[in-house]
N, C-alpha and C positions, 0 to 999 in steps of 0.2 A: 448564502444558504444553498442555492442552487449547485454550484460545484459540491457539496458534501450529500443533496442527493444523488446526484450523478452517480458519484463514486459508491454511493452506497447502493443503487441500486444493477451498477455493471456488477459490484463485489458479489449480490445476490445474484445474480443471472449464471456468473459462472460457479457459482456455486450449488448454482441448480443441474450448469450442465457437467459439471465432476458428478454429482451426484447420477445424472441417467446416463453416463457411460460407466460408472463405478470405478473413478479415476481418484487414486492414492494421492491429496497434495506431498510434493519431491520434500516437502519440510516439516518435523514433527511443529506440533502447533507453536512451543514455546519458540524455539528458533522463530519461527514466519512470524513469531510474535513481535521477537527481539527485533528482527528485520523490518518490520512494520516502525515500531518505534525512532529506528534511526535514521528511515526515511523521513519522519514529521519532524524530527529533530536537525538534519540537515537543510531541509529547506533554509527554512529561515537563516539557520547560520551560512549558508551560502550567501542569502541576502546582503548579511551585517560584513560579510569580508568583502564581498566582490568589488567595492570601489576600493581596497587598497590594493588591486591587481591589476587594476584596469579601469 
């Protein structure tokens, strides 16, 4: 549980400081969204592959 606040709470930090320099995130939401998704989705399948590589 600790790692998912971590992350949740860097995600709100910098979301605090985009907000007081009034900094445009580089990705409309859906994209960063999509990109978000296929990071959570890679982890694990890196897991399930990596001992047939190594």
């Amino acid at each position: 549980m600790t790692p998912y606040l971590l992350s949740l709470g860097a995600g709100i930090l910098v979301g605090m400081v985009y907000a007081l320099f009034k900094v445009r995130s580089p990705a409309p939401p859906g994209i960063a969204l999509l990109g978000l998704l296929g990071m959570v989705i890679g982890e694990p399948l890196l897991t399930l592959i990596r001992p047939y590589f190594g």
